[in-house]
N, C-alpha and C positions, 0 to 999 in steps of 0.2 A: 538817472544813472546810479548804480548800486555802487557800493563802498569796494575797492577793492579786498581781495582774500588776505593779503598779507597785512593790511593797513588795520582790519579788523581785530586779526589776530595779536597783533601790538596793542591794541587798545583794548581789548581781553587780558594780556599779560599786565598791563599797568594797572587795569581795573582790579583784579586779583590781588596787584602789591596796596591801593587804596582799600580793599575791604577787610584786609589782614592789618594794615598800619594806617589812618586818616594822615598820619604828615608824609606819607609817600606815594608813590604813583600816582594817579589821577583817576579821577571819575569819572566812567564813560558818559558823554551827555551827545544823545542824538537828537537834541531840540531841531523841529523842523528840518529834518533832514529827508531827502531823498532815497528811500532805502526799498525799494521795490526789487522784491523776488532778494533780499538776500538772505544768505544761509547763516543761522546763527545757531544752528544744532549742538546740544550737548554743550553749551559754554555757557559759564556762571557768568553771566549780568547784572548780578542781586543789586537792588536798590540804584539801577541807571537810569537815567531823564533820556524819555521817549516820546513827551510832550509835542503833541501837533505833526509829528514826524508821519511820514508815507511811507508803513509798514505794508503794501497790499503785497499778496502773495511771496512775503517771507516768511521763513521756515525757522520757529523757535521750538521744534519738537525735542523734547527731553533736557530741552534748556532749562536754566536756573534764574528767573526773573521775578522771584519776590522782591517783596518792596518796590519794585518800579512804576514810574510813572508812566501811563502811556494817555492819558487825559487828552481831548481831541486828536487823536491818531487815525490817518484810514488802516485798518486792517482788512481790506476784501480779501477775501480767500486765505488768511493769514494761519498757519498751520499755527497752535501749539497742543499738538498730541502728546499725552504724559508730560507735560513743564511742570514744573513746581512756578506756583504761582501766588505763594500764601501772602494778603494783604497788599496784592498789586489794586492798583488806582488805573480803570478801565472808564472813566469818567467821560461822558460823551462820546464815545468813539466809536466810529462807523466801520460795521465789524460783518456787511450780512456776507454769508456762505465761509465763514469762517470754522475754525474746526480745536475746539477744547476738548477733545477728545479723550478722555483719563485724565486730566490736568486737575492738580492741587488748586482751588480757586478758597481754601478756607477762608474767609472774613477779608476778600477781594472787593472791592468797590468797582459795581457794575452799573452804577445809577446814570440815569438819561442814555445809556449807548443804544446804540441802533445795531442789535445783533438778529436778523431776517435771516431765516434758512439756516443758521449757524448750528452746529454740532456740540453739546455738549451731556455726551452719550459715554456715562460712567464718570464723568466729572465729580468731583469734591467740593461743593459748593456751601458747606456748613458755616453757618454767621454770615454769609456774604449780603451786600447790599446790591437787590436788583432794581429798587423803586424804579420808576419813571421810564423802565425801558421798556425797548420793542422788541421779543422773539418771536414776533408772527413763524411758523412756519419753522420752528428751533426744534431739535431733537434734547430734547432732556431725559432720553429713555434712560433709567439704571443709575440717574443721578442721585446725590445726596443734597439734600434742599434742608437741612434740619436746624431749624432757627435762622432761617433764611427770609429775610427782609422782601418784601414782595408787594408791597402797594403800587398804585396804579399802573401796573405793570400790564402790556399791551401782549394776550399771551393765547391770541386766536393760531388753532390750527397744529398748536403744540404737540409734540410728541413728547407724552409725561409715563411711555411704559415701564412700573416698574419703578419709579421714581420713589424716593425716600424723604418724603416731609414729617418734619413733625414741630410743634408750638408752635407756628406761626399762623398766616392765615390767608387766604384767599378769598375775604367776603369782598363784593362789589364785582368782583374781577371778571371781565368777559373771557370766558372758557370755548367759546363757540369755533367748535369742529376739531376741540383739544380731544385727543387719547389718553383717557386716563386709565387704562385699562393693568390692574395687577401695581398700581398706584398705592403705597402705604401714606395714607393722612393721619396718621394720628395727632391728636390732642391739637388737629386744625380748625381755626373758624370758616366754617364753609357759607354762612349765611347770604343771599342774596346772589349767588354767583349766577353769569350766562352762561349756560351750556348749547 
């Protein structure tokens, strides 16, 4: 059962008096919460505990959730089109047909999440950490990958048109039945890659 509209909206207004003064309001914390399909559109969250929480098919589009935790979280289908999302903690989180769609992901920790089929088509992805994940089947077309952390990253099937890497590297990495088509690599290690 999703949070009510009004009840959110108060812990939006408290969170806001916590990110302006740490001795007032409160800190939103959705640890393990049941939060399926809710609307958090357009409201600053920055820095809230979303750890282990059941985000599927809620809508963070144009939301403000830097700094947040969402560390084992389900996001299936979880919108965040255009969020700002600089140095959110995506740690383990099962994320596939999700949709980062323009979203700020600068120096975001994306290590071990299972993001399958996910969108992140014009995303901001520069410094982030993607090791250990899984985008089989991800749209990264028109992304910014630029010193972007990428070891053994599971990255068959990929949609990389257009995509913006630069200083990092891709050697080892099975590429097989990725698009790399209008793909800028510069000053990448491509050694040993599957295509």
């Amino acid at each position: 059962m999703s949070i009510q509209h009004n009840q959110l909206q108060y812990m939006a207004q408290e969170h806001q008096k916590w990110l302006r003064d740490r001795s007032s309001g409160k800190r939103a914390n959705f640890t393990r919460k049941n939060l399926v399909g809710t609307d958090f559109r357009g409201l600053n969250f920055a820095f809230a505990l979303f750890q282990g929480a059941n985000l599927s098919r809620a809508n963070f589009s144009k939301a403000i959730v830097s700094g947040c935790d969402f560390s084992g979280a389900a996001l299936k289908g979880t919108l965040f089109s255009q969020a700002k999302m600089i140095s959110t903690r995506l740690r383990e989180v099962k994320a596939p047909g999700a949709s980062f769609r323009q979203a700020v992901l600068q120096k975001a920790i994306l290590s071990g999440g299972m993001f399958e089929n996910a969108n992140f088509m014009g995303a901001d992805l520069r410094a982030s950490n993607l090791n250990n994940g899984n985008f089989t089947g991800a749209n990264l077309s028109k992304a910014r990958l630029q010193m972007a952390h990428v070891d053994n990253v599971i990255l068959k099937k990929v949609r990389f048109l257009g995509v913006f890497m630069e200083g990092g590297s891709l050697a080892g990495q099975n590429l097989a039945g990725a698009n790399l088509k209008g793909a800028s690599l510069k000053k990448m290690r491509l050694n040993q890659i599957n295509l």
